[in-house]
LUMTORPA-648939 format. One line per field, with one value per residue (C-alpha): residue number from 1; residue in one letter; x, y, z. Coordinates in steps of 0.5 Angstrom, whole numbers, plus 500, padded with zeros to 3 digits. Each point is the difference from the previous one (the first is absolute). Last residue first. Example, Ala and Ser with C-alpha at 12.3 -4.5 7.8 and 13.67 -1.06 7.14 Angstrom:
// residues 2
n	2 1
res	S A
X	527 498
Y	498 493
Z	514 502
***
This chain:
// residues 792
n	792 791 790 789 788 787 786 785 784 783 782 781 780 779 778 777 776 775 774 773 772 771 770 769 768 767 766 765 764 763 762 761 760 759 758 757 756 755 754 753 752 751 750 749 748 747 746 745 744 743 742 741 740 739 738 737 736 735 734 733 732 731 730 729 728 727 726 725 724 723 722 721 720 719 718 717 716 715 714 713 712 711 710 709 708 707 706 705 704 703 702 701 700 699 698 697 696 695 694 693 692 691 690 689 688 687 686 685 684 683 682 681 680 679 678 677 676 675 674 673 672 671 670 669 668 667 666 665 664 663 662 661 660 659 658 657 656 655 654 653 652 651 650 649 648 647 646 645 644 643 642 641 640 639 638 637 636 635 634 633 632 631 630 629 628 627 626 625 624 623 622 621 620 619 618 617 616 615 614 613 612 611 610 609 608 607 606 605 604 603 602 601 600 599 598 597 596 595 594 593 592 591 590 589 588 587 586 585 584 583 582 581 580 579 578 577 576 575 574 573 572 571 570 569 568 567 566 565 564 563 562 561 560 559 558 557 556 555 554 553 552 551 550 549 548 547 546 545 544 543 542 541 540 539 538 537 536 535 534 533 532 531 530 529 528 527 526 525 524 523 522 521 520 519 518 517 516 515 514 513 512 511 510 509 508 507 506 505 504 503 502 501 500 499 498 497 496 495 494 493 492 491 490 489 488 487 486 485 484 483 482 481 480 479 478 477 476 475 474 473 472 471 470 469 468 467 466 465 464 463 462 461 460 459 458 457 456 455 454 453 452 451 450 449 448 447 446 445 444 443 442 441 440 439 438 437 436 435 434 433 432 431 430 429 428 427 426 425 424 423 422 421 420 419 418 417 416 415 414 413 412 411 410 409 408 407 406 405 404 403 402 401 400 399 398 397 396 395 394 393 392 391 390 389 388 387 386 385 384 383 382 381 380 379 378 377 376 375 374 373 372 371 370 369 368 367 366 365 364 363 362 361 360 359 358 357 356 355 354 353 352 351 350 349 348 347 346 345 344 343 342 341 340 339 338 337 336 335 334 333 332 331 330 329 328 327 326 325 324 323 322 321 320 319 318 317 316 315 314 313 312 311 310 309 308 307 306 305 304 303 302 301 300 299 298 297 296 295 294 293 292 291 290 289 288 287 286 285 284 283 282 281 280 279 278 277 276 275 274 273 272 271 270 269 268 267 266 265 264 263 262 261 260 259 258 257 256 255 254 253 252 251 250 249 248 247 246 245 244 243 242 241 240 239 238 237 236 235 234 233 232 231 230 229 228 227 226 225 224 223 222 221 220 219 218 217 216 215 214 213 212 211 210 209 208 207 206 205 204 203 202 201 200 199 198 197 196 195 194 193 192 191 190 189 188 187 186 185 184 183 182 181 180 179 178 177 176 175 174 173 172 171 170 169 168 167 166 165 164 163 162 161 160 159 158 157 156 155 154 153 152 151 150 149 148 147 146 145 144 143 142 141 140 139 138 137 136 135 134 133 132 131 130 129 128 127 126 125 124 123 122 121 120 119 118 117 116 115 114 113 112 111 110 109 108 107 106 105 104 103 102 101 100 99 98 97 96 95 94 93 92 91 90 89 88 87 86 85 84 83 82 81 80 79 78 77 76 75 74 73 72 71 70 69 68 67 66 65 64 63 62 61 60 59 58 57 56 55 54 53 52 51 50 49 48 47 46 45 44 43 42 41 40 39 38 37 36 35 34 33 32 31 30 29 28 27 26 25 24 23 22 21 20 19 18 17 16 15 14 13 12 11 10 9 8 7 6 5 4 3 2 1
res	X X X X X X X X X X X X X X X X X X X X X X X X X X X X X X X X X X X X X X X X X X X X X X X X X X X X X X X X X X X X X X X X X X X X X X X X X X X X X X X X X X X X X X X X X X X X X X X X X X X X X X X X X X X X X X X X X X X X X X X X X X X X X X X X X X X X X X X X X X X X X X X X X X X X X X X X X X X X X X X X X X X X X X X X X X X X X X X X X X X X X X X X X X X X X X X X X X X X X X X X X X X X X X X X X X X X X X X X X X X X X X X X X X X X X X X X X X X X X X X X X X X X X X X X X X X X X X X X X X X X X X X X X X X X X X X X X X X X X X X X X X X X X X X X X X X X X X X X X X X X X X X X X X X X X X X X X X X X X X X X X X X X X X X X X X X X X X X X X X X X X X X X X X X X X X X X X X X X X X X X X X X X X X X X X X X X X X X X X X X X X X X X X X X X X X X X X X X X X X X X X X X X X X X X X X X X X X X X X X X X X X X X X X X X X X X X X X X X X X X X X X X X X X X X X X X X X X X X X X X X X X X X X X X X X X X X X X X X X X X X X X X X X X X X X X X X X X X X X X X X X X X X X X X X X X X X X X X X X X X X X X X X X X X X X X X X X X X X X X X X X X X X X X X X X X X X X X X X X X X X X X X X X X X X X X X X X X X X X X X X X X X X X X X X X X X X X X X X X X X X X X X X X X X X X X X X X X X X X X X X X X X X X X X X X X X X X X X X X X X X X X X X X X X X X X X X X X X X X X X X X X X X X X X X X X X X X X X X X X X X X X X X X X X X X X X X X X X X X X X X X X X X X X X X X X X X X X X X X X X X X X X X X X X X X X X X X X X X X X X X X X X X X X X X X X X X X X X X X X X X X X X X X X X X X X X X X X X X X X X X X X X X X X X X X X X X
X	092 503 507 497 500 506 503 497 503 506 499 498 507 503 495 502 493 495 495 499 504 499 494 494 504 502 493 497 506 499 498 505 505 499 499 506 505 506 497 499 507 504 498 502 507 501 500 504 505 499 502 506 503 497 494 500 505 504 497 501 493 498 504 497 493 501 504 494 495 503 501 493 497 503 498 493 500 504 495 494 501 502 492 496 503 499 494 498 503 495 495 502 501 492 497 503 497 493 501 501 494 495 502 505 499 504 494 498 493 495 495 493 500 500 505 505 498 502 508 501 499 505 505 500 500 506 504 499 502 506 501 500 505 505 499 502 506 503 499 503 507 501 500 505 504 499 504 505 502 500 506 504 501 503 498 498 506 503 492 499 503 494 495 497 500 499 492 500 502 496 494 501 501 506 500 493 505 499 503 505 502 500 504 504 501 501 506 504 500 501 507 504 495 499 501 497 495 497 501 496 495 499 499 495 497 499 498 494 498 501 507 504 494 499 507 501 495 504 506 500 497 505 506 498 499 507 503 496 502 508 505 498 496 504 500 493 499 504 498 493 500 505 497 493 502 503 494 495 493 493 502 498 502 504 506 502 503 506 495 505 501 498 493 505 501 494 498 506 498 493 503 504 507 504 506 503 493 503 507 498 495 506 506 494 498 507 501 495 502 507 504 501 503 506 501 499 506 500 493 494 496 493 499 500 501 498 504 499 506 498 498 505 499 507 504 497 508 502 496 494 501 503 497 493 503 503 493 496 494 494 499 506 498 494 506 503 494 498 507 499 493 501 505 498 493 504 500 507 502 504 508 498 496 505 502 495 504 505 494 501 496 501 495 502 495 494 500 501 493 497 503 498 494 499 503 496 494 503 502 492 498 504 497 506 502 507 500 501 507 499 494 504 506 495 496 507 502 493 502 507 496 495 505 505 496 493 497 504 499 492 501 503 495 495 502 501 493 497 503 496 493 495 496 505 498 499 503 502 509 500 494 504 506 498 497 507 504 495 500 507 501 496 503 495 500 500 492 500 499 503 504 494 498 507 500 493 501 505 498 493 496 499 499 494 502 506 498 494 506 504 494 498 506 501 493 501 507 497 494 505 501 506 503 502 508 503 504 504 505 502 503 493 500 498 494 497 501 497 492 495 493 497 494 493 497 495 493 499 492 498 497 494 501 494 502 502 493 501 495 500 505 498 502 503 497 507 501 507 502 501 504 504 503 508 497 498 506 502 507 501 506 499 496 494 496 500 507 498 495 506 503 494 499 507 499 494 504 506 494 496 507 501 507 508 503 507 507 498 493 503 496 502 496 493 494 500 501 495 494 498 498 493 496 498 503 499 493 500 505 495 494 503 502 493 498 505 497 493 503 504 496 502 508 501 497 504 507 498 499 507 503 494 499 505 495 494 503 504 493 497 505 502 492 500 507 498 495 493 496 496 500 502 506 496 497 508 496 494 503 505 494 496 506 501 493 501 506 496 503 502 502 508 502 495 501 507 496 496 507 502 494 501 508 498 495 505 504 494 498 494 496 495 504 502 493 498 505 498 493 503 504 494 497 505 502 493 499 506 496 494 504 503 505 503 499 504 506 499 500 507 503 497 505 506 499 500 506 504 493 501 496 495 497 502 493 496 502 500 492 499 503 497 493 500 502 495 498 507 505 500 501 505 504 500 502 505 502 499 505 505 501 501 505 504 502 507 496 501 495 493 496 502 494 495 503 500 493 498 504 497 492 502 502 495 495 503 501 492 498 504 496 492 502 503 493 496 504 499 493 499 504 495 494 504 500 494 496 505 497 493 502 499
Y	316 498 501 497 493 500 504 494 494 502 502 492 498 503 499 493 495 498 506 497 502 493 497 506 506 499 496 507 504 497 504 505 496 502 509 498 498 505 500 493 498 505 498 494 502 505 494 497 506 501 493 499 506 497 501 494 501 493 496 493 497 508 501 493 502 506 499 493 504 505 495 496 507 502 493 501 507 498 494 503 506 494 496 506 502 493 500 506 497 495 503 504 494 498 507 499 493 503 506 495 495 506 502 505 505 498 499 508 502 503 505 499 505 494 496 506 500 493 501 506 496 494 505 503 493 498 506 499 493 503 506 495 495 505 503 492 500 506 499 493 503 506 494 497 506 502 494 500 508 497 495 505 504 495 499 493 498 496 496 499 493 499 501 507 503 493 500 507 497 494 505 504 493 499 499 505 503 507 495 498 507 503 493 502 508 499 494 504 507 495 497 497 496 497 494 497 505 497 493 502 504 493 496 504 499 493 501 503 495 501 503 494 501 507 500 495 504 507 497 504 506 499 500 506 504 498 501 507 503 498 495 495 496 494 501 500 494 496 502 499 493 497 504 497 493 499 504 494 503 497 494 493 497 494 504 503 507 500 498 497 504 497 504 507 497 499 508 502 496 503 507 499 499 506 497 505 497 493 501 504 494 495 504 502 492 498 505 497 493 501 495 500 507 498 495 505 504 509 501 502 505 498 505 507 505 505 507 507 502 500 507 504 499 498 503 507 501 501 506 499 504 493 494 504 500 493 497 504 506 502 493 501 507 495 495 507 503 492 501 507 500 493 503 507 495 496 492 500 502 506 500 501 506 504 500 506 506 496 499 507 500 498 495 503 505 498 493 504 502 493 497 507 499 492 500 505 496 495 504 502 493 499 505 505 500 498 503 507 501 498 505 505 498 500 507 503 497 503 506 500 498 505 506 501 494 505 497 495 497 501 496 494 502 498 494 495 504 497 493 500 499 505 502 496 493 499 504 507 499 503 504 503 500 505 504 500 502 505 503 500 503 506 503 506 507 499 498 500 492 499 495 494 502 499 493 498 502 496 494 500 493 503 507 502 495 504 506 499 497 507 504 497 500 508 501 495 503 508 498 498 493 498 506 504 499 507 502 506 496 495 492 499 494 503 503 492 495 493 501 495 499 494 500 496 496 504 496 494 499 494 498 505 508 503 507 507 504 507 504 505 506 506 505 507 507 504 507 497 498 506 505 493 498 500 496 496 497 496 496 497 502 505 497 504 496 505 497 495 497 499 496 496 499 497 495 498 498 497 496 498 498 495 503 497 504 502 499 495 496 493 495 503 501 500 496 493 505 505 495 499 508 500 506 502 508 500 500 506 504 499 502 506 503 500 503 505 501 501 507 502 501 506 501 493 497 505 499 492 500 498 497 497 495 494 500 499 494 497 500 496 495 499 497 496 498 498 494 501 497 506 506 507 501 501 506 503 500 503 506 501 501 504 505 500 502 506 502 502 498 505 504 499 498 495 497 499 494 498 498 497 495 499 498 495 497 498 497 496 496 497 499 502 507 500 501 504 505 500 502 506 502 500 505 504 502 500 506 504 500 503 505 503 505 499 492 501 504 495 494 502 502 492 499 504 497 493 499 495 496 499 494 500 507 501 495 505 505 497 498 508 501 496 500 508 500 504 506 497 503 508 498 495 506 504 496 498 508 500 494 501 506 499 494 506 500 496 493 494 497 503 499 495 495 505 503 493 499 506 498 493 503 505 495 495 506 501 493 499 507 498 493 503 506 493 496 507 501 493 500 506 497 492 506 503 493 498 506 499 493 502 504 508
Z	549 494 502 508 497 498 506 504 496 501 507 500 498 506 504 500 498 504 499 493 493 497 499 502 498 494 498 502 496 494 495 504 497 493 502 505 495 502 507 502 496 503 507 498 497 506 505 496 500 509 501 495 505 506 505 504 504 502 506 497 499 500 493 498 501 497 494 500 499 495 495 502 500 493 497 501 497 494 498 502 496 494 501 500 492 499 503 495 495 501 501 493 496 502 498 493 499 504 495 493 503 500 493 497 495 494 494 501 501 495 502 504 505 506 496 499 508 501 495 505 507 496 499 506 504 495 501 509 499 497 504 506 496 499 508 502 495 502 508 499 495 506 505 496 499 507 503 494 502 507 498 496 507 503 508 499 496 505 502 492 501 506 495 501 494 497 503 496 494 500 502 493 497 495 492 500 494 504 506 496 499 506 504 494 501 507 500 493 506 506 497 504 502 493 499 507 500 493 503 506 495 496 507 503 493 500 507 498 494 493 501 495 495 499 500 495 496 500 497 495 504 505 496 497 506 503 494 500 507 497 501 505 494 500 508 500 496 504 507 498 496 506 506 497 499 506 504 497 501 502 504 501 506 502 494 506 496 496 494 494 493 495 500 499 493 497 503 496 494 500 502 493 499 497 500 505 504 499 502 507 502 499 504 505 500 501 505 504 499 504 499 493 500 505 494 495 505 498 504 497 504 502 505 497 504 495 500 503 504 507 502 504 508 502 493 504 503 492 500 494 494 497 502 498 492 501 502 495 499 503 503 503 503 502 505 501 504 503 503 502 503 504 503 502 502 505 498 497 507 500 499 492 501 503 492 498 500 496 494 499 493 492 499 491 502 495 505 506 500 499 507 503 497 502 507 502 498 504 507 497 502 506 503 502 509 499 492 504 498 492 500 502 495 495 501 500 494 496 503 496 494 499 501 494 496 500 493 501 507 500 493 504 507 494 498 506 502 494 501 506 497 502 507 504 504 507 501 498 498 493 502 505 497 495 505 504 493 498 507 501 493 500 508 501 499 492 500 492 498 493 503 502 492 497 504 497 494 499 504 494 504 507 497 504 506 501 500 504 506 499 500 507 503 499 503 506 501 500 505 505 504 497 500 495 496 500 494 501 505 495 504 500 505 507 496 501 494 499 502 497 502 502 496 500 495 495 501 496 500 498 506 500 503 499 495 504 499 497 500 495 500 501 495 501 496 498 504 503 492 496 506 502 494 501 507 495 497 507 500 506 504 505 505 505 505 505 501 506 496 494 505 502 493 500 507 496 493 506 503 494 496 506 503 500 504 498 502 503 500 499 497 493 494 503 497 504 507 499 498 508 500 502 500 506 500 493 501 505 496 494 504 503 493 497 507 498 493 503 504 496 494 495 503 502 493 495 504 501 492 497 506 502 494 502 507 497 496 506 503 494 499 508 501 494 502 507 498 499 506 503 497 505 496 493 503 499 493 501 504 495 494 504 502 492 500 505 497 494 493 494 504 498 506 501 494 503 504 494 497 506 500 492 501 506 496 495 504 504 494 504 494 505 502 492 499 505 498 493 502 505 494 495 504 502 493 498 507 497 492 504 504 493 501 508 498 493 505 507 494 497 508 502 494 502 506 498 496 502 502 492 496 506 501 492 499 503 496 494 501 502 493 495 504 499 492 497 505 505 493 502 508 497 497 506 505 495 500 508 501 496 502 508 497 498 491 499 502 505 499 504 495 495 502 500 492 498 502 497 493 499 501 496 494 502 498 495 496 504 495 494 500 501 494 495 502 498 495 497 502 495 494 501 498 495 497 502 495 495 500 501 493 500
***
């Protein structure tokens, strides 16, 4: 045989042995992908009982652990944060693979316990949260000792006696241990009784001292009537106390392995490492703390054969807790959200009144809610048609009952109402009792019934149009409707030339407006503008021209009135002139004046375009806020349009500031990569940035930075001076100082500290040194306080 043949041959080998190696990984992923997917399944809804599912897949993967041992165990442990809503089912699975192989049980825990430190560190405290629970049930499955989690429980209250952390540190860990309970108590108080009291003893003793400064800023009503507006901590305690008193004993959590008692009560059990709570350090942000809702007691369930639990019984923790998971699993599929909220099987209780009220919870949660509120908007829409004959008619009880106690609402969830309801009436052609609500029109424009009526049609109208809103509304609410929403446009032509001439102003509009229908260029406009003469004391030199720019604003704003996309069109044509007109601080005031002046019939066109332009960097976010507070704004003060154009600045600042951090921190990554490349000798790419191009990057970012310092500066100066001088004034002339306008300013500053805390607590010490000292009115400064204690 030729050497040739020979390598022939020799290459047919290699080529089955490469062909063998191939379809071995294909089958092995194959495997691997059918396992999970039979782990991730279990527990679904299925025609065979979930007790069989899981001892066949029990069986299946304790067949597979032998070669696929680290697929199975990392699945596991990664189906402990992607579905909490299945624990038990889970812990039942491993209680099963544990009873059957103590080796592989005590890898699961392992590398759990590690996945636990590391998000502790990572400080993702949701996650963490699952995992601890889900170590808690492993106690009921006698995989983990009672013992050991006892050992972890006393390590985490210790965190209580820390010096120098603040309260959220403290209450995360605590609230922790107490969530857990309800699932492990029983096997706790029945194993080890003694250790497990002086656990509970310790925590009554902390919550006992805690402060409590925050619960005011973080409530919904400052009233505590009909219901009493608890700290989540002390309702959960209060609640574990109950299930205390009931031996605790609850009916309502779903426990798989009881159906496997005879396999799993002989299985070895593991002792969990030592787990050590992480140092605190400056960058932790914990979990703030939760005020909880309540909007239904049981007088308000009209059927007998469904009871509503007490507000302080295991079963409303229970229930509210599944109904709050469900919604933030399927936060982003509202479908599937609302048929999984109405799957829940509990036939003795009132369904739609929790799903309802822990939707409004969440909707309402303050400071911010846990997702987008569009999304609770559209999910009570699904809720009332997968259940149309009864969703919607507790849908209107709950409104008409937040609707009575808008006296006492914050005044930020009063406009979060106004936004779903207004929302919600849209896809009902606005079709409501509105006759129910006119005692509102012999209220004080400033009261919150009102306020919440006028500002609810004024967003209907952004929903719909003038005549559409004119018509579905009783003809005695023609005082409070919406003005129709059409351009006050200063320089309109009147029928006399001669009159015409005498009026320079309405000569240079008529000139402007000829121009821009020619097409002029911004060069032209910008040579036009220069010949109009300066108003002000011509014995100084100024920066702006406010003639000038009224002429060029109203003007072009009102040749684009027709649309949101004119409006736009003419601003980026002409964006050059605006840059130059608003070149300095007043220039810009006088451009936002001059939008106000045409617009103000219009708050929906007045909100998109100070948005727009301040996107466009045409207008300052710091131009914005000092506007805001002008003396001209001082009637729309408490419009609703105004703080969504104060939050959209600030919200453009913060977004700037984190988009250069991440820049700078890029550029710094990629420079450290191209260094190592060097060190191991391997070419580097020609883009990597230089020393100068960090420095450069770094600059713009101080800058921003200041800026971003500069704007909370800004607001929270003026706000002192506004409500220094109400009180001053209020005082001067021996009238109440807490009135109705006072109460909604106070709210909107209060709104700004909280919504925005994780910026604004950069500069707290600055805060605290220059503005909100000892001398200012104790109104103010409670404000201040309450902000301060939300962080602890």
């Amino acid at each position: 045989m030729s050497r040739r043949r020979a390598h022939e041959d020799d290459d047919s080998d290699s080529d089955d042995g490469r062909s063998r190696s191939k379809r071995h990984r294909t089958e092995n992923i194959d495997i691997e992908e059918r396992l999970e997917k039979l782990i991730l399944k279990v527990g679904d809804k299925s025609s065979a009982s979930l007790e069989s599912n899981l001892e066949g897949l029990a069986a299946v993967l304790e067949h597979d652990i032998a070669n696929y041992k680290t697929k199975i165990i990392r699945i596991l442990c990664d189906v402990v944060i992607g579905y909490p809503d299945k624990m038990t089912v889970y812990t039942t699975l491993v209680g099963l693979l544990n009873a059957k192989n103590y080796t592989c049980g005590g890898e699961f825990i392992e590398i759990l316990v590690r996945d636990l430190k590391d998000v502790l560190k990572a400080c993702e405290f949701e996650k963490a949260r699952y995992m601890i629970l889900f170590l808690a049930d492993l106690v009921n499955c006698h995989v983990v000792s009672a013992s050991s989690l006892l050992s972890l429980y006393d390590n985490f209250i210790e965190v209580c006696l820390e010096d120098n952390i603040p309260q959220t540190r403290s209450d995360w860990y605590v609230h922790t241990v107490l969530y857990t309970l309800p699932w492990v108590g029983k096997e706790l108080f029945l194993n080890k009784e003694n250790e497990f009291n002086k656990l509970l003893v310790s925590i009554q003793s902390y919550l006992g001292k805690r402060s409590k400064t925050h619960l005011h800023a973080l409530k919904v009503w400052s009233s505590d009537s009909p219901h009493v507006q608890e700290d989540r901590l002390d309702c959960m305690w209060a609640q574990i106390k109950h299930l205390q008193s009931n031996a605790w004993t609850e009916r309502l959590i779903r426990r798989p392995y009881l159906a496997f008692e005879s396999a799993l009560q002989d299985a070895l059990q593991h002792t969990l490492p030592n787990i050590i709570p992480p140092s605190h350090h400056e960058d932790a942000l914990y979990p703030l703390p939760v005020v909880v809702f309540r909007m239904f007691d049981y007088t308000d369930v009209p059927d007998e054969t469904t009871v509503l639990p007490g507000s302080h019984s295991i079963e409303r923790f229970i229930i509210d807790e599944q109904l709050h998971l469900t919604l933030l699993l399927n936060q982003y599929e509202r479908k599937d959200c609302a048929a999984t909220l109405l799957m829940f099987k509990e036939e003795k209780i009132p369904l739609n009144y929790m799903i309802i009220e822990t939707v409004f919870a969440q909707m309402f949660r303050l400071p911010n809610p846990p997702t987008v509120e569009i999304f609770y908007h559209s999910l009570i829409l699904e809720l009332c048609k997968l259940q149309p004959s009864t969703m919607p008619i507790v849908l209107v009880q709950a409104t008409e009952m937040l609707f009575s106690r808008l006296d006492s609402m914050n005044t930020v969830c009063i406009e979060r109402f106004v936004n779903w309801l207004s929302y919600h009436l849209s896809n009902f052609q606005f079709k409501w009792t509105w006759e129910d609500w006119s005692e509102v029109l012999k209220m004080d424009p400033m009261a919150p019934k009102a306020m919440f009526v006028r500002e609810l049609l004024t967003k209907c109208l952004w929903l719909s149009y003038h005549k559409r809103i004119v018509e579905m509304c009783p003809d005695e609410f023609a005082s409070i409707l919406p003005a129709e929403p059409r351009p006050k446009f200063r320089y309109h032509a009147p029928d006399d030339e001669i009159e015409t001439e005498t009026m320079p102003e309405l000569m240079y509009s008529l000139r402007l407006t000829k121009s821009i229908k020619a097409k002029c260029t911004p060069e032209d406009v910008l040579d036009f503008l220069k010949e109009i003469p300066n108003p002000l004391d011509d014995s100084v030199e100024h920066t702006h021209n406010p003639l000038a720019i009224d002429v060029f604003v109203q003007t072009l704003l009102n040749l684009g009135a027709k649309s949101f996309s004119h409006s736009f069109a003419a601003i980026a044509k002409f964006n050059k002139v605006f840059k130059e007109l608003g070149s300095s601080d007043e220039g810009q005031q006088c451009i936002l004046k001059s939008m106000y002046d045409l617009w103000s019939d219009h708050q929906q066109m007045m909100l998109v375009l100070v948005n727009k332009m301040m996107k466009t960097n045409l207008l300052s976010v710091s131009a914005v806020a000092n506007w805001i507070f002008s003396e001209e704004m001082m009637r729309d003060f408490t419009r609703f349009y105004v703080w969504d154009t104060l939050h959209a600045s600030i919200r453009k600042m913060n977004k700037q500031v984190n988009q250069l951090q991440l820049e700078v921190e890029e550029m710094k990554d990629k420079k450290e990569e191209a260094a190592n490349k060097v060190n191991d000798g391997l070419d580097v790419d020609e883009n990597v940035p230089t020393e100068d191009d960090i420095e450069a990057l770094e600059e713009k970012l101080d800058t921003a930075q200041s800026d971003q310092k500069n704007l909370f500066l800004i607001i929270f100066q003026r706000f002192i001076m506004m409500l220094s001088n109400h009180i001053a004034n209020s005082e001067t002339h021996g009238q109440e100082v807490n009135t109705l306008w006072f109460k909604w300013a106070l709210d909107r500053l209060r709104q700004v500290f909280l919504q925005h805390h994780s910026v604004v607590r950069q500069y707290n010490n600055t805060l605290e040194t220059l503005m909100f000292t000892s001398d200012i009115d104790f109104h103010i400064l409670t404000v201040f306080n309450e902000f301060q204690a939300l962080r602890g």
